[in-house]
C-alpha positions in Angstrom: 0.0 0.0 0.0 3.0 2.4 -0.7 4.2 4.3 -3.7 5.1 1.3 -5.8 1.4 0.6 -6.4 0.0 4.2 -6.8 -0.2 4.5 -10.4 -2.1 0.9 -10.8 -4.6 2.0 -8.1 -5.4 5.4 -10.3 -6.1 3.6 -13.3 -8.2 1.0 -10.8 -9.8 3.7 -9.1 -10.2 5.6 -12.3 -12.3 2.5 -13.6 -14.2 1.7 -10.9 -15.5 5.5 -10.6 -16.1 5.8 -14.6 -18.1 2.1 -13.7 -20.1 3.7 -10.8 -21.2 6.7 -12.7 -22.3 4.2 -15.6 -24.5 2.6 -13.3 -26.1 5.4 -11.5 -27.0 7.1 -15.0 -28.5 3.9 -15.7 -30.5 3.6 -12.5 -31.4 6.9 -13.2 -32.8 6.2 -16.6 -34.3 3.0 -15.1 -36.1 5.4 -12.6 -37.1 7.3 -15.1 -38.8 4.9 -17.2 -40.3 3.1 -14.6 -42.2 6.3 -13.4 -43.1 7.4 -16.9 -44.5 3.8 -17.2 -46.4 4.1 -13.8 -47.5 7.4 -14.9 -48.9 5.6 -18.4 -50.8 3.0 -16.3 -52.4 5.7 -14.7 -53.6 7.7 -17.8 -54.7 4.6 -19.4 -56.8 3.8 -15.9 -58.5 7.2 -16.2 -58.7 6.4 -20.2 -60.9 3.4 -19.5 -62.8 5.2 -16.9 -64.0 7.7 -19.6 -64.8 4.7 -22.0 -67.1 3.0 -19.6 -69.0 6.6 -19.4 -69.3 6.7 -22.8 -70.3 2.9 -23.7 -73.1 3.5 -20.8 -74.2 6.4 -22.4 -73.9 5.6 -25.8 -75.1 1.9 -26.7 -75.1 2.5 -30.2 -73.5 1.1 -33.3 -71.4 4.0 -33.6 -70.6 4.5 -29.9 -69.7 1.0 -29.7 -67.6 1.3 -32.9 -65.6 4.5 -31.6 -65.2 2.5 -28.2 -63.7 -0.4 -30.0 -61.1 2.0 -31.9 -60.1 3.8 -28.8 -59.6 0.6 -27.1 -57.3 -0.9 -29.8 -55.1 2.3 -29.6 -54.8 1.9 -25.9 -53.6 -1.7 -26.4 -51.2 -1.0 -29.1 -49.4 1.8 -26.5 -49.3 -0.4 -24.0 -48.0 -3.0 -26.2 -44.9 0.2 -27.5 -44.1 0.4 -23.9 -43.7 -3.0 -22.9 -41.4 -3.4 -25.8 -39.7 -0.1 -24.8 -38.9 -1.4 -21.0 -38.4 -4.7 -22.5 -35.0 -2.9 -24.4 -34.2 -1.1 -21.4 -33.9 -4.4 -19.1 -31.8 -5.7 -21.5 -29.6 -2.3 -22.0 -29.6 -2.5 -18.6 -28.2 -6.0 -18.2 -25.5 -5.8 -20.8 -24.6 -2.2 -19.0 -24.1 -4.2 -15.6 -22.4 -7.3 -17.4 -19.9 -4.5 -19.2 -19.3 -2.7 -15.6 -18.4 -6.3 -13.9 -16.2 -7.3 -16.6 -14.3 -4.2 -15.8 -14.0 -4.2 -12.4 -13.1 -8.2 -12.8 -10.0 -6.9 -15.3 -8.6 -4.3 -12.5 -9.0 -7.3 -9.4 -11.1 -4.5 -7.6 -12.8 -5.2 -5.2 -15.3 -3.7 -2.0 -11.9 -2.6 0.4 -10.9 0.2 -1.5 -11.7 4.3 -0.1 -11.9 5.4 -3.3 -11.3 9.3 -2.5 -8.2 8.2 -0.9 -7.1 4.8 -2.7 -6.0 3.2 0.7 -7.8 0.5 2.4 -11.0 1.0 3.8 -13.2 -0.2 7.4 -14.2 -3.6 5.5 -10.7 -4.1 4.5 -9.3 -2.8 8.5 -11.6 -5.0 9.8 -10.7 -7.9 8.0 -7.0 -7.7 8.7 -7.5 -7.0 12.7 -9.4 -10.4 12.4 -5.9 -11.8 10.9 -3.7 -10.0 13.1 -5.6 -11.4 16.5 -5.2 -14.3 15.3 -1.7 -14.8 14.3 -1.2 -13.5 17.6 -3.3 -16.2 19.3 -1.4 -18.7 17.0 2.2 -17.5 17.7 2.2 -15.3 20.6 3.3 -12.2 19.2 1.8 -8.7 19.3 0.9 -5.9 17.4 -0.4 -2.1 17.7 -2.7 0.0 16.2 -2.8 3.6 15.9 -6.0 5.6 15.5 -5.6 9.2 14.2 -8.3 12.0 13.5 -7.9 15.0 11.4 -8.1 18.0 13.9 -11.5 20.3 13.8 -12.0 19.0 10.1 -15.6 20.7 10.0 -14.2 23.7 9.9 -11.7 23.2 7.2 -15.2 21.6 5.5 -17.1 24.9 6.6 -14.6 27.4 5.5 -12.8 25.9 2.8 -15.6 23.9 0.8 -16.2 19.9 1.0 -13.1 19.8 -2.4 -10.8 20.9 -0.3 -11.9 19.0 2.6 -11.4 15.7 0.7 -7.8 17.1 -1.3 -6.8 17.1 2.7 -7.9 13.6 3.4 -6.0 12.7 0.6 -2.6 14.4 2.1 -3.8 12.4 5.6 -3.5 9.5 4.0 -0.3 9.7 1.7 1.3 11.2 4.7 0.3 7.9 6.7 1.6 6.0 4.1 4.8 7.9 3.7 5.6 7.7 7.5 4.9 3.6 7.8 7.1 0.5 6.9 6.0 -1.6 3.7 4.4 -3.9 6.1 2.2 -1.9 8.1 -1.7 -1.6 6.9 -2.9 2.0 6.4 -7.1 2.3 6.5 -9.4 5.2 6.7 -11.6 3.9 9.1 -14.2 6.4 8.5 -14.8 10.2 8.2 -11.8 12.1 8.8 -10.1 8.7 11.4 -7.7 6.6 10.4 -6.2 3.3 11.3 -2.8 2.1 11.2 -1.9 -1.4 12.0 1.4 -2.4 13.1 2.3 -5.6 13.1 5.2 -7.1 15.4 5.0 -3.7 17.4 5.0 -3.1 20.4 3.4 0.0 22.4 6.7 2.4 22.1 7.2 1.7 18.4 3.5 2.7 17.7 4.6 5.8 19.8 7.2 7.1 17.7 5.4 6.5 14.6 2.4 8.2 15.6 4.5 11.0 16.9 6.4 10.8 13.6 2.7 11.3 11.9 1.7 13.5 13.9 4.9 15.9 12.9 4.5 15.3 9.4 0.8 16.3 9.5 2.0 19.3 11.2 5.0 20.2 9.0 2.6 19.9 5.3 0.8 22.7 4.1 -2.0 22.0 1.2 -2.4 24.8 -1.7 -6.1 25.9 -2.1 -5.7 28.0 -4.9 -3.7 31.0 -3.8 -4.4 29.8 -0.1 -2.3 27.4 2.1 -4.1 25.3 4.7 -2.6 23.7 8.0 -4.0 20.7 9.6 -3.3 18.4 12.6 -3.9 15.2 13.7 -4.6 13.5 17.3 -3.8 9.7 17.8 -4.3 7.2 20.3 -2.0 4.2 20.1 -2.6 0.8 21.9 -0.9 -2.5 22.0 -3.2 -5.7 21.8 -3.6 -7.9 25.1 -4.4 -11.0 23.5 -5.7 -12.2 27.2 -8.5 -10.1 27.5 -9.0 -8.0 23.9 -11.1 -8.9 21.4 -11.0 -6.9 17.9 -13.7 -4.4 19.2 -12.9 -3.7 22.5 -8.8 -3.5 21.5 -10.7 -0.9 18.7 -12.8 0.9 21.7 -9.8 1.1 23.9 -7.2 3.0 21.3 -10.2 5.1 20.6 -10.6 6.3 23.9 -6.8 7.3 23.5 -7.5 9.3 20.4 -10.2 11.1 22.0 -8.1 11.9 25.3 -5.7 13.2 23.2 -8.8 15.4 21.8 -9.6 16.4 25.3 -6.3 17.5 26.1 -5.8 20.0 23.1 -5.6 18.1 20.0 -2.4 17.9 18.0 -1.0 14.8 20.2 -0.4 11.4 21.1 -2.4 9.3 23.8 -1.6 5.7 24.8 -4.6 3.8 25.4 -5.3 1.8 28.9 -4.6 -1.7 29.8 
């Protein structure tokens, strides 16, 4: 999840965005059609209301000749639009087939944040499954370090929501810049992170949270003539295997991050045994 791969993951990204628009345009259209359709069920409803009136008021040769006319056009329409959505099913299924093909080419699949192009919860959650139980298996131990963009809302609020999400794209490279090869970078969700160290103990997930935290601190991001400064707070645990499951090892470094939020932001908190 470093540099080496960042190119691939554009193109992937790239593809899986073009494939998302594809098939909300065509949900769209569905949408459309289908309420146009509703829409024609209900004209024609009202349509056959009015030719009851007339066939009781008008039991004649004629009447009943006019009624027969008028009913033969509303069958051929409603013959034209089941042929119409009939084509549209099966735009939509070779639309789908198209998109999966795509997405099968790139070996994408659901663990990708696509605005940052690092892992996402799915894939966090996943690996911290893995990780608790290679430590079960061999004894060993790992840390994770939660860290949370500081008063992002406001850069949201003042800056706009693009610049807001070029900034959680600098979180994130940053992250990745400041970790080994082997360590699993995440957005958990919002503007929260999670790094996974593996073989790490609590004092290495210190320094490389404080290490972070620096480089956070030390970045500036252009917004057109504008820079903007962030920082980050992070709470840093090590697993127990005795007594932590995934979510309450999750809970505890957590707690950490938002000490560190309590006492001023723009630092490091280790969480409680």
């Amino acid at each position: 999840m470093h540099a080496s791969s960042k190119e691939p993951a554009d193109e992937q990204a790239e593809a899986v965005e073009s494939g998302r628009h594809a098939i909300q345009d065509l949900l769209q259209s569905l949408s459309d059609f289908v309420s146009d359709l509703l829409e024609g069920n209900l004209s024609y409803d009202t349509k056959m209301k009015d030719h009851k009136v007339s066939i009781d008021q008008a039991m004649t040769m004629a009447g009943l000749e006019e009624i027969k006319r008028l009913l033969v056009h509303e069958i051929e329409e409603m013959q034209s639009t089941s042929e119409d959505y009939r084509r549209e099913l099966d735009h939509a299924n070779t639309t789908i087939r198209d998109q999966q093909k795509i997405l099968e080419r790139f070996g994408i699949d659901s663990k990708m944040d696509f605005l940052t192009k690092i892992a996402n919860r799915r894939a966090f959650e996943t690996r911290l499954t893995e990780e608790f139980e290679r430590t079960k298996r061999y004894r060993s131990v790992f840390t994770l370090i939660m860290v949370d963009i500081d008063h992002f809302k406001k850069v949201n609020d003042v800056y706009g929501h693009n610049a807001g999400d070029q900034i959680l794209r600098l979180v994130a490279q940053v992250l990745e810049d400041q970790t080994r090869f082997n360590d699993f970078v995440s957005r958990y969700g919002g503007e929260e992170f999670a790094v996974l160290l593996p073989e790490s103990k609590a004092d290495q997930g210190r320094y490389v949270a404080e290490k972070i935290r620096r480089a956070v601190e030390n970045t500036s991001f252009m917004n057109v003539n504008e820079k903007i400064k962030v920082t980050v707070s992070a709470g840093v645990g090590e697993v127990v295997a005795e007594s932590d499951t995934p979510e309450t090892f999750v809970n505890r470094v957590d707690a950490a991050l938002y000490e560190a939020k309590k006492n001023g932001r723009n630092r490091v908190e280790m969480a409680v045994d």
